[in-house]
C-alpha positions as CSV (number, residue, x, y, z in Angstrom):
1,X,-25.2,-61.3,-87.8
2,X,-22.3,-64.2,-88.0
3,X,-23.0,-67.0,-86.5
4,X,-21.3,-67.7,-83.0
5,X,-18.4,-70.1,-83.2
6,X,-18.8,-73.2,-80.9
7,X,-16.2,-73.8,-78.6
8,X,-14.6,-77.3,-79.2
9,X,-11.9,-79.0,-76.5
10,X,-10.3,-81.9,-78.6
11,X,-8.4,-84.2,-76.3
12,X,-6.5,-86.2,-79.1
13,X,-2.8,-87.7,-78.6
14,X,-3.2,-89.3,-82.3
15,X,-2.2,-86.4,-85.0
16,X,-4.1,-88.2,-88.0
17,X,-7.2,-88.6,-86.1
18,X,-6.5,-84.8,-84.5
19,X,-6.3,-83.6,-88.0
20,X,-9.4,-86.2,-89.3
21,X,-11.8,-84.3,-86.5
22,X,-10.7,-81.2,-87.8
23,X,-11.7,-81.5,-91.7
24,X,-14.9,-83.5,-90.5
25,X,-15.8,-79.9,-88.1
26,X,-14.3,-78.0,-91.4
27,X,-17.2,-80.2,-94.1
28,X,-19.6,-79.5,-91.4
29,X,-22.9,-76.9,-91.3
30,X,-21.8,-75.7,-87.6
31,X,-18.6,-73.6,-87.4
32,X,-16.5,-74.8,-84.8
33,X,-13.4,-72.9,-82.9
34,X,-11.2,-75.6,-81.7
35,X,-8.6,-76.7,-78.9
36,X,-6.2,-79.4,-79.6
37,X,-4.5,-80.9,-76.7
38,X,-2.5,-84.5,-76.6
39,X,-2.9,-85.3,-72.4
40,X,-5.6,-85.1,-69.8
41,X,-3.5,-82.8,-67.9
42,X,-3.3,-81.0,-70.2
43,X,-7.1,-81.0,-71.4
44,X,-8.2,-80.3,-67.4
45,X,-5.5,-77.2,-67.2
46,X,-7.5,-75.8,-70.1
47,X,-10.8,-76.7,-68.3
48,X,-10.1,-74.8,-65.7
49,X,-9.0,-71.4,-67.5
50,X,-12.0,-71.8,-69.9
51,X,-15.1,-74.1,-69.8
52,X,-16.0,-74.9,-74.0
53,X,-19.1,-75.3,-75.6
54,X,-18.3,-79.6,-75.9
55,X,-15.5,-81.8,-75.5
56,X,-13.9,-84.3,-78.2
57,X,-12.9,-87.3,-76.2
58,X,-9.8,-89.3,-76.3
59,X,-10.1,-92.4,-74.0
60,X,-6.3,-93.7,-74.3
61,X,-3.9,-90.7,-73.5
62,X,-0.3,-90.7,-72.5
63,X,-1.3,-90.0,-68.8
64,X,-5.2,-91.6,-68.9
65,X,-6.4,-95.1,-70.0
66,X,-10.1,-96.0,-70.3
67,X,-12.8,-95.3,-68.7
68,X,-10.7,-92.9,-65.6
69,X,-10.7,-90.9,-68.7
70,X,-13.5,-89.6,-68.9
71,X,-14.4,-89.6,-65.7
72,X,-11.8,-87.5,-64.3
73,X,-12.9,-84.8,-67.8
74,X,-17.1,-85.6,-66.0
75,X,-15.4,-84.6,-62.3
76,X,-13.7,-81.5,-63.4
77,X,-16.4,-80.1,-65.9
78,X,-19.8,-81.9,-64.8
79,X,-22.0,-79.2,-66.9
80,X,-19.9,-79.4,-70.3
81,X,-20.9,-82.3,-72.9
82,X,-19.0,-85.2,-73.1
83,X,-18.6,-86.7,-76.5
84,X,-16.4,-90.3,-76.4
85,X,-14.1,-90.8,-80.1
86,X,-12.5,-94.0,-79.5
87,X,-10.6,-96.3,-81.8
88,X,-12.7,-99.2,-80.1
89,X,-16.6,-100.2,-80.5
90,X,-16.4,-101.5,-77.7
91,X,-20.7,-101.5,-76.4
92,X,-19.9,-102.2,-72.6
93,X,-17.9,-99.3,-72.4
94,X,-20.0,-97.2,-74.0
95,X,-23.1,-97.8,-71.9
96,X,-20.9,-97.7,-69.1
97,X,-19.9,-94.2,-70.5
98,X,-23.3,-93.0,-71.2
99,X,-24.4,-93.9,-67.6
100,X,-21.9,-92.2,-65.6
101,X,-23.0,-88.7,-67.7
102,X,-21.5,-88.8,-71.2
103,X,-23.9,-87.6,-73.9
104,X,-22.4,-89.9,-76.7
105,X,-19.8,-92.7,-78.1
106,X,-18.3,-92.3,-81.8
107,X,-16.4,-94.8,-83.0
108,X,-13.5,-92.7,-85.1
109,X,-13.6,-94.4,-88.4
110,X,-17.4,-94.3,-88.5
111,X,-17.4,-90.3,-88.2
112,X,-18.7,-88.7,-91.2
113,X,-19.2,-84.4,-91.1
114,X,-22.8,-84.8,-91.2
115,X,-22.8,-87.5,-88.1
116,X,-20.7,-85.7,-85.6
117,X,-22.1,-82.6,-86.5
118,X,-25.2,-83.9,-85.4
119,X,-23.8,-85.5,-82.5
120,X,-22.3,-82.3,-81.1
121,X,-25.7,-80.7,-81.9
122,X,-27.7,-83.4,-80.1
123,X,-25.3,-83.6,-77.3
124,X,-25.0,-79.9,-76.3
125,X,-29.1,-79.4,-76.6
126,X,-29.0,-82.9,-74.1
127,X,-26.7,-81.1,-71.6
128,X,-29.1,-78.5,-71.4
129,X,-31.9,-79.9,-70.8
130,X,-30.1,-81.9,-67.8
131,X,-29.8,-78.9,-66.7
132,X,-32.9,-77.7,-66.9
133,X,-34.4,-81.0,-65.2
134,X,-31.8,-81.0,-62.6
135,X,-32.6,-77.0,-61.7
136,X,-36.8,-77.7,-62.0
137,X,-36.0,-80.6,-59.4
138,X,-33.7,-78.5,-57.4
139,X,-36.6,-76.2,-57.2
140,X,-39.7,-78.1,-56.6
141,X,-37.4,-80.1,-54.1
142,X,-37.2,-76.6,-52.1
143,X,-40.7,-76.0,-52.1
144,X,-41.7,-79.4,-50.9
145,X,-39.6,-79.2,-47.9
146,X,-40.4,-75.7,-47.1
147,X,-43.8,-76.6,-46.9
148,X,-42.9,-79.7,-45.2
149,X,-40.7,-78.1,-42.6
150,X,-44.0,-74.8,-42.6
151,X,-47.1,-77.8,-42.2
152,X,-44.5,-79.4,-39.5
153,X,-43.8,-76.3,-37.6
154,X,-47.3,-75.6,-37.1
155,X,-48.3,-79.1,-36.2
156,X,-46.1,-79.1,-33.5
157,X,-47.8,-76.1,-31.7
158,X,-51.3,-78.0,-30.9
159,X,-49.7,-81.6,-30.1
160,X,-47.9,-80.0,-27.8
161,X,-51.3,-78.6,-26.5
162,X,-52.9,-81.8,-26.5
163,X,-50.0,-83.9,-24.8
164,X,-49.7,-81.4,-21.8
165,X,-53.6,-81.4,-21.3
166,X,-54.0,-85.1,-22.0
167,X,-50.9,-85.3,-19.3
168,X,-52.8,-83.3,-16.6
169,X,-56.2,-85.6,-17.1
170,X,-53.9,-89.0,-16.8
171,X,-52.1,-88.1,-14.3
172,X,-55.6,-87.4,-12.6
173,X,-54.3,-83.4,-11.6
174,X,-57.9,-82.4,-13.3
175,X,-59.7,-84.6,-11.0
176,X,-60.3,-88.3,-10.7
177,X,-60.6,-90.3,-13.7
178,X,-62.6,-93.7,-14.5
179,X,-60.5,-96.7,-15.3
180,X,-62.3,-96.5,-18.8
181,X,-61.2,-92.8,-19.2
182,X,-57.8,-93.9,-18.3
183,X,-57.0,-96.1,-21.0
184,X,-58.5,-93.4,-23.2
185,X,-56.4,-91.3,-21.7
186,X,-53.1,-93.3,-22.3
187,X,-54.7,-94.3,-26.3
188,X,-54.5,-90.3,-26.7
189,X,-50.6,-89.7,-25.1
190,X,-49.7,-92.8,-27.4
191,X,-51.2,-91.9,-30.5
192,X,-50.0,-87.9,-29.7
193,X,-46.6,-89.3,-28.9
194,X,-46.5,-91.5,-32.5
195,X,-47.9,-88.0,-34.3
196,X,-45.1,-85.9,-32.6
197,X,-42.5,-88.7,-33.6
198,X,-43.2,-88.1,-37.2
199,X,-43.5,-84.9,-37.4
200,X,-39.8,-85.1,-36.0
201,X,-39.2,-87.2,-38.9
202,X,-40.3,-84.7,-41.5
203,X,-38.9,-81.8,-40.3
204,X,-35.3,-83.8,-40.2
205,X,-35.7,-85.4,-43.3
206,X,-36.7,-82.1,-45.0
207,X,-33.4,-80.5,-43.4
208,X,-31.6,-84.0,-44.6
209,X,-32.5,-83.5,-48.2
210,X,-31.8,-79.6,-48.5
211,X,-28.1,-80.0,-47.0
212,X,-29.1,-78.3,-44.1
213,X,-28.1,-80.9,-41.1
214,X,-24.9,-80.0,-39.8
215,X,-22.9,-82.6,-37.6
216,X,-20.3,-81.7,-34.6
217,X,-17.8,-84.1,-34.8
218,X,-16.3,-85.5,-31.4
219,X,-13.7,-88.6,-30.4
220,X,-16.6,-91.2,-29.8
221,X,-16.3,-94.3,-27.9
222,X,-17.9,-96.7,-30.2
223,X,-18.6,-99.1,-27.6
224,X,-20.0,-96.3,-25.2
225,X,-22.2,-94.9,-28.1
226,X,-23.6,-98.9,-28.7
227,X,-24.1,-99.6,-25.1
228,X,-26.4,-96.6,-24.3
229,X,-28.1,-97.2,-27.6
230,X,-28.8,-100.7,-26.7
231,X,-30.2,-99.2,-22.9
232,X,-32.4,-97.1,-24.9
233,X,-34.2,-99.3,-26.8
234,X,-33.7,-102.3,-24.0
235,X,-37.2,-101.8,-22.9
236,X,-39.1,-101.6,-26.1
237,X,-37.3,-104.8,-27.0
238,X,-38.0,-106.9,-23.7
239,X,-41.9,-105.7,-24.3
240,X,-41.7,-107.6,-27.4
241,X,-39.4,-110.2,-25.7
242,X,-37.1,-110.4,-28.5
243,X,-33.1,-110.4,-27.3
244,X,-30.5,-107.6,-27.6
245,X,-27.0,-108.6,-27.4
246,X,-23.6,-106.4,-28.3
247,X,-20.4,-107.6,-30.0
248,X,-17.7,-104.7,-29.6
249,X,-14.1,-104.9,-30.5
250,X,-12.1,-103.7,-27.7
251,X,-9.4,-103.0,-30.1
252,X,-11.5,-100.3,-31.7
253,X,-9.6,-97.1,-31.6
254,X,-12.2,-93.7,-31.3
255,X,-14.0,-93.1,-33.6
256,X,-14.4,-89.7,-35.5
257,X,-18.2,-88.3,-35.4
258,X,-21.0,-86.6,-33.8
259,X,-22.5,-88.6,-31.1
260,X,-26.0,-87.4,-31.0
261,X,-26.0,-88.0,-34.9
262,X,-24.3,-91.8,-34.5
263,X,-26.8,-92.6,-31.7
264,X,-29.9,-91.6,-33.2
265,X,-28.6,-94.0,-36.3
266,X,-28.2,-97.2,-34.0
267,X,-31.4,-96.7,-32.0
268,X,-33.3,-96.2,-35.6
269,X,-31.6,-99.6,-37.2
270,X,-31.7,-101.4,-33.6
271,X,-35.8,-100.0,-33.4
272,X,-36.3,-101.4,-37.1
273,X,-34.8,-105.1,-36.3
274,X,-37.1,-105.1,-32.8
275,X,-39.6,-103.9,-34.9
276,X,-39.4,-106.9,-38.0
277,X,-38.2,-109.9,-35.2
278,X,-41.1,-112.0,-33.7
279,X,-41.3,-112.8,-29.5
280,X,-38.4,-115.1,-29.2
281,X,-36.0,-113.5,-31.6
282,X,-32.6,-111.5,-31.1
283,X,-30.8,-108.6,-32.4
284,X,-27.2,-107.9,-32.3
285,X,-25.3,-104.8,-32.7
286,X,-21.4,-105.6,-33.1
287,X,-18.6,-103.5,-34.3
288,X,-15.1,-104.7,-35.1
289,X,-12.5,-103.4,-37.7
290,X,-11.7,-104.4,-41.3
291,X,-7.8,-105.1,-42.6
292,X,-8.6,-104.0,-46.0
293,X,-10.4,-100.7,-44.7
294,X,-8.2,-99.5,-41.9
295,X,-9.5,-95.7,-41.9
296,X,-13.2,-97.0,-41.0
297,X,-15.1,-98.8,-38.3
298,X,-18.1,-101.3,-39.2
299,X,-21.2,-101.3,-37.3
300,X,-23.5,-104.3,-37.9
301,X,-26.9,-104.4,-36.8
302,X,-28.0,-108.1,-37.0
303,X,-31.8,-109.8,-36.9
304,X,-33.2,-112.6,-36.5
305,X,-36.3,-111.1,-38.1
306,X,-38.9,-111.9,-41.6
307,X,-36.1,-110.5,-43.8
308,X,-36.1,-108.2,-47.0
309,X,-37.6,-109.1,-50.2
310,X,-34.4,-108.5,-53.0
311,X,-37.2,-106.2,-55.0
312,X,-37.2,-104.4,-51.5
313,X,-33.8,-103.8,-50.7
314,X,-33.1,-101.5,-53.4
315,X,-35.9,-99.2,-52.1
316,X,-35.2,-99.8,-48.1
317,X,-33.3,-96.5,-48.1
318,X,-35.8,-94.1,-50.2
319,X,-37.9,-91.7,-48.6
320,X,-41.1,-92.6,-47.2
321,X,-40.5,-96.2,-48.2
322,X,-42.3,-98.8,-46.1
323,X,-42.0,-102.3,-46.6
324,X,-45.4,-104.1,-47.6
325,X,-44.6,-107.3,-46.4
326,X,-43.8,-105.7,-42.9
327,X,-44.8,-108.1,-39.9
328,X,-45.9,-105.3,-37.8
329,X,-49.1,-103.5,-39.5
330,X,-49.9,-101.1,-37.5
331,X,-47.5,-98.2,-39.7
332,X,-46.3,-96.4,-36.5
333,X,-44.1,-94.3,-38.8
334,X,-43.5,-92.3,-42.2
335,X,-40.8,-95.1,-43.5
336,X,-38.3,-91.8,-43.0
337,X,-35.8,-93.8,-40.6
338,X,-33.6,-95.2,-43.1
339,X,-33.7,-92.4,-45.3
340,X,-32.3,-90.5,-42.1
341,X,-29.6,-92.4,-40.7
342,X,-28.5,-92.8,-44.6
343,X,-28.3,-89.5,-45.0
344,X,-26.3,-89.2,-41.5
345,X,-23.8,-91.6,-42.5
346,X,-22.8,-89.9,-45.7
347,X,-22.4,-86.8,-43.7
348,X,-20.2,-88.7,-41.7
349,X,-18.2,-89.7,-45.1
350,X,-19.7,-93.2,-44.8
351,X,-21.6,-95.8,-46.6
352,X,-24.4,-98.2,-45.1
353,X,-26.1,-101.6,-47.0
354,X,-28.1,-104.1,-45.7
355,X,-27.7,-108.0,-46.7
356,X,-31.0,-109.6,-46.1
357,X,-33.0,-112.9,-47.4
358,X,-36.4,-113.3,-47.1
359,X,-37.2,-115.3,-44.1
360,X,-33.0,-114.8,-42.6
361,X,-33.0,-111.9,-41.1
362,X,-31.3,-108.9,-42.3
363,X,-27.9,-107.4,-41.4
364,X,-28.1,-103.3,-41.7
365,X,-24.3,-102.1,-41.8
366,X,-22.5,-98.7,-41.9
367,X,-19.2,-97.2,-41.6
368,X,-17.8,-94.3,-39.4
369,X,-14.3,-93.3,-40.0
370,X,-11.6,-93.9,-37.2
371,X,-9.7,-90.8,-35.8
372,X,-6.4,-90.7,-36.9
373,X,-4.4,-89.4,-33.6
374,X,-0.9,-90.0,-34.4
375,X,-1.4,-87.6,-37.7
376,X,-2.6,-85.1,-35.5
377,X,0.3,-85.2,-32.9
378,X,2.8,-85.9,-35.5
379,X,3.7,-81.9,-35.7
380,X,3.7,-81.4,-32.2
381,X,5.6,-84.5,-31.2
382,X,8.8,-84.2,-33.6
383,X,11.1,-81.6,-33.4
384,X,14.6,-81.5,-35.4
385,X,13.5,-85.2,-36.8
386,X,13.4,-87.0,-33.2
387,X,10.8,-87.5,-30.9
388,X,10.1,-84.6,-28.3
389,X,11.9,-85.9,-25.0
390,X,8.5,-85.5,-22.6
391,X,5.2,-85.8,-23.5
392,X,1.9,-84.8,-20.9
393,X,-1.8,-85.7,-20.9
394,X,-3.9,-83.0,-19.4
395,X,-7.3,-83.3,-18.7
396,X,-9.8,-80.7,-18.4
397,X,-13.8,-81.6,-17.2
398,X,-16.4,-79.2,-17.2
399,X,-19.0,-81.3,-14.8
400,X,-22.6,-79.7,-13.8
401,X,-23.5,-79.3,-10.3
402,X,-27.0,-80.6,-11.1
403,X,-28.6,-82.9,-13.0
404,X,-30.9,-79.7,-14.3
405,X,-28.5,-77.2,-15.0
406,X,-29.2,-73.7,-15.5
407,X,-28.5,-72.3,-19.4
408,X,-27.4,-74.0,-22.3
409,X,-25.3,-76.4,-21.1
410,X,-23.6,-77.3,-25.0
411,X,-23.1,-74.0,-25.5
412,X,-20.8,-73.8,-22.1
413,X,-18.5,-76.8,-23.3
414,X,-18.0,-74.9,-26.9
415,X,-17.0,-72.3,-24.8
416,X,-14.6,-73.7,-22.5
417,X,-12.9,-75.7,-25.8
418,X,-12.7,-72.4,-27.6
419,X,-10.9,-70.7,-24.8
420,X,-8.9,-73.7,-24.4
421,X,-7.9,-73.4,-27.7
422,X,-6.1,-70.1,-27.0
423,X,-4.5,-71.3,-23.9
424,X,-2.1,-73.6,-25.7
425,X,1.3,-73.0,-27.9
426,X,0.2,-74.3,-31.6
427,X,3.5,-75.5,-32.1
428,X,4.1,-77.8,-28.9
429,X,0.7,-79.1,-28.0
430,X,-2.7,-79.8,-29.7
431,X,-6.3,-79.8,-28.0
432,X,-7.9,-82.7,-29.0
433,X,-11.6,-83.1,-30.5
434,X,-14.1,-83.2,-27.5
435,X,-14.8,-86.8,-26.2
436,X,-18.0,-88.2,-25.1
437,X,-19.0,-89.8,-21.8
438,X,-21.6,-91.2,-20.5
439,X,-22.7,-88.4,-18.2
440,X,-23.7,-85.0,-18.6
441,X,-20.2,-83.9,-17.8
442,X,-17.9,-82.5,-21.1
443,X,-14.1,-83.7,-21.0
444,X,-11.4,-82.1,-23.4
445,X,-7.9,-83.6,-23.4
446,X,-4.6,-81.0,-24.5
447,X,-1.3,-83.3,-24.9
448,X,1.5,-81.3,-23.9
449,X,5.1,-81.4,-25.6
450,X,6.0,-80.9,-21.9
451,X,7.2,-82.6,-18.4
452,X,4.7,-82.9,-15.5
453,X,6.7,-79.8,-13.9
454,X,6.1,-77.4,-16.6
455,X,2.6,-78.5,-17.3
456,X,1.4,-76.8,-14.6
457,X,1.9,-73.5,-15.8
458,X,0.1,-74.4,-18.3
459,X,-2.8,-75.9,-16.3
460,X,-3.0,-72.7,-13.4
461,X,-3.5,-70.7,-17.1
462,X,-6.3,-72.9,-18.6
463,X,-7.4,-72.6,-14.7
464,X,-7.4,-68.8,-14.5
465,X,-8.9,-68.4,-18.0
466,X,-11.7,-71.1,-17.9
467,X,-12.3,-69.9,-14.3
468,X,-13.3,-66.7,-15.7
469,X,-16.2,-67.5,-18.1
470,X,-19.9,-66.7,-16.8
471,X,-21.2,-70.2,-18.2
472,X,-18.8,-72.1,-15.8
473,X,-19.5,-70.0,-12.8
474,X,-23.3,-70.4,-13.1
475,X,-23.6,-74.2,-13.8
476,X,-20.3,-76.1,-13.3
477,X,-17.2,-77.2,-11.8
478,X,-14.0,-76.9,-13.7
479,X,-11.7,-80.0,-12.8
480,X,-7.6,-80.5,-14.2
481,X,-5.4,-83.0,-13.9
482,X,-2.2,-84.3,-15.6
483,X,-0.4,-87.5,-16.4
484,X,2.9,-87.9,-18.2
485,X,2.6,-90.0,-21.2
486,X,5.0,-93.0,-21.1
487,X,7.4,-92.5,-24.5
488,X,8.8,-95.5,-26.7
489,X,12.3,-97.0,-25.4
490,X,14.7,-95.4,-28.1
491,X,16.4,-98.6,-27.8
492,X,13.6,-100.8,-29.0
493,X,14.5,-99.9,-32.9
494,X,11.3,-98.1,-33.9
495,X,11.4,-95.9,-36.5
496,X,10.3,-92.2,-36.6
497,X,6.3,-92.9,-37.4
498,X,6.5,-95.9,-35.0
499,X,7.0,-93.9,-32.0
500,X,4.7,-91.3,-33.0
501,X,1.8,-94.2,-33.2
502,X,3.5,-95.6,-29.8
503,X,2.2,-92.4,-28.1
504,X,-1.1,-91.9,-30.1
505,X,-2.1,-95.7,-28.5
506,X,-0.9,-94.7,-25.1
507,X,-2.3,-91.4,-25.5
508,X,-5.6,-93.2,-26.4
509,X,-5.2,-96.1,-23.8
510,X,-4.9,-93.2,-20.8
511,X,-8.0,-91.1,-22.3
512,X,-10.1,-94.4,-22.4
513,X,-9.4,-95.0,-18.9
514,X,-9.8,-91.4,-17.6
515,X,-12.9,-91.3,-19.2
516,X,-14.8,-94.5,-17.5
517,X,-13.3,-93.5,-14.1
518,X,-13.1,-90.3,-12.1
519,X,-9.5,-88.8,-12.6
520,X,-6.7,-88.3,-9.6
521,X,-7.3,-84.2,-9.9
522,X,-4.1,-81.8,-9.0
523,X,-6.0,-79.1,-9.6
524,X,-9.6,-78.2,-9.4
525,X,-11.7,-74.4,-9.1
């Protein structure tokens, strides 16, 4: 039987050196079927019809210079071996190279046969064993978490026995109690409450790590979300008397992101700097915005607390890390927190850090991206290359009638925003993303390219339809109301995308202020 041919992609823009790779393939044991090309374009278009055996690597090309080289080749064909010829021996580059994923660097007027024959050889049989490791881990990672999330699931059966029963003898509904057995009592709910906290932590973590957490992005109020994480935590942080002060940008535009997800975040990283401040201390949370990062928000968590040994920091966000030097020793969790809200940020397409010097305090920060409203209204707003000549803000609250409402109250507001959805016309008005309030109640806003007069056809249909779902009837009240949106003066010399951001801030001034006050409503069920 012939031996099979191995598939070689030569990205070479050099004709001499082209034709040098070739007779070196030629003089060598393996037999080799190759692919010439002169461009990177032209080398990922070939990728992408057919992946090869190796790739020949080119770092200058007409269209790609240095090191973007070859990681736009790693991008495009992570699983195919990566063999650097360059002109240069140049050893920065080349560990550089070989860090990022490439399996080797040849310098092209060291090559003999023999040595890149050996190279390919070596590098293939390396790219397979990657891939070997990476699947092994991939596999030993999904049996550790589902027994993590099985052990968890069945822990959480008898706590819950133990905390209801250990609730019913404290609360002296068995009988009367000793103040001995009292503080027993309250030593068991504690220690119950600190088992049933981590086996939270596991079971999230284990969902975390396998891709499994989902987020339900909403228009947040960052300064909302901060204040009522900052409640939260206000009492576990007066206990220990250490301070708790905010610092929010009022500028801050909303903020794109699940709520639930972003809150538990900032009560983890405000929990960890009550947690490593002595009595007399303070943490701050602040948020502000960036010039030179526009499409984010930055939320700082800042302590006045023991700070993080630089050995330390590089661990802070691994699983089940715990810091030795901890001031608190009494290792009321897994050291899964940071782990967590790490992995919650990058869901979010953030990043978070912490800065932090022994004995300085530590500042934990993260990113959330900003919602972009005037790209989302652009469509809607412009017609025939002008601004649309009326603009309307309708609002639409889904409020319970009780503070323990009957069914699944999330599951109502998906609902309603679904059927709003197909109450609208696509091309004249948009629904936008739900936005959060402080209360139980669910708020969806529709801008309509429309006058006050003909948004209320529009608002007896979202009426009539909403009016009709079960999951309203049984738990809420449906409330709408309407406000024109004040429009750019044409005279002012604004240009097309001006105007279009002059409504998205008005749009998001008049949401802000419908939100932290009970609207004028014009029309209610």
């Amino acid at each position: 039987m012939s031996e099979q041919a191995t598939h070689v992609l030569l990205v070479e823009d050099n004709p001499g050196d082209a034709d040098l790779v070739r007779l070196r393939l030629v003089d060598g044991k393996a037999k080799a079927d190759v692919n010439c090309v002169n461009r990177l374009s032209d080398a990922l278009a070939s990728l992408r019809e057919k992946s090869p055996s190796i790739i020949l690597l080119d770092l200058n090309l007409p269209d790609s210079q240095g090191a973007d080289t070859f990681r736009k080749v790693l991008e495009h064909a992570p699983d195919v071996p990566v063999v650097i010829l360059s002109g240069q021996d140049d050893e920065e580059l080349a560990m550089k190279a070989l860090h990022q994923g490439v399996q080797d660097y040849l310098v092209k007027g060291a090559i003999s046969s023999s040595g890149l024959d050996r190279a390919m050889r070596y590098a293939v049989e390396r790219q397979a064993l990657l891939r070997s490791l990476e699947m092994s881990r991939k596999q030993q990672l999904e049996f550790k978490n589902q027994f993590l999330s099985h052990v968890s699931h069945e822990l959480r059966t008898p706590l819950t026995c133990i905390h209801q029963y250990a609730s019913l003898l404290f609360d002296g509904l068995a009988g009367a109690i000793s103040p001995e057995q009292h503080d027993y009592l309250e030593t068991i709910l504690k220690s119950v409450n600190q088992l049933g906290a981590m086996v939270r932590d596991l079971l999230e973590a284990s969902r975390a790590e396998s891709g499994k957490v989902r987020i339900e992005p909403h228009c947040v109020s960052m300064g909302d979300l901060i204040r009522l994480a900052v409640s939260m935590t206000r009492s576990v942080a007066d206990e220990k008397q250490v301070g708790l002060e905010i610092g929010v940008d009022t500028r801050i535009p909303f903020v794109y992101g699940d709520p639930d997800r972003i809150l538990e975040v900032l009560i983890n990283l405000i929990d960890n700097g009550i947690k490593f401040t002595r009595a007399g201390g303070a943490v701050t949370v602040q948020a502000c915005l960036v010039p030179t990062d526009p499409a984010f928000v930055y939320i700082s968590v800042i302590d006045t607390g023991c700070g993080i040994d630089p050995g330390a920091k590089a661990l802070i966000f691994e699983r089940m890390y715990q810091d030795p030097n901890s001031i608190d020793n009494s290792r009321k969790g897994l050291g899964l927190g940071l782990f967590i809200a790490k992995e919650l940020v990058t869901l979010h397409r953030g990043k978070i850090w912490v800065a932090s010097e022994p004995g300085q305090g530590s500042t934990f920060s993260f990113t959330l991206p900003l919602y972009s409203l005037a790209q989302l209204l652009s469509p809607v707003l412009v017609k025939d290359g002008a601004l649309r000549d009326a603009v309307t803000l309708v609002r639409v609250s889904l409020n319970p009638r009780s503070k323990s409402t009957r069914g699944n109250w999330k599951e109502a507001g998906r609902h309603c925003l679904e059927l709003l959805q197909r109450c609208v016309y696509l091309d004249k008005d948009v629904v936008l993303p739900p936005m959060t309030t402080p209360g139980p109640e669910q708020t969806f806003f529709v801008v309509a390219s429309t006058d006050l007069t003909r948004a209320e056809i529009m608002m007896t249909r979202i009426r009539d339809q909403l009016g009709k779902l079960p999951e309203v009837n049984m738990i809420g009240d449906l409330e709408i109301s309407a406000s024109e949106v004040a429009l750019p003066d044409r005279a002012a010399g604004l240009n097309l995308e001006q105007q279009v951001q002059g409504v998205a801030d008005r749009v998001t001034e008049m949401a802000r202020a419908a939100l932290s006050e009970k609207p004028n409503v014009t029309e209610s069920k």
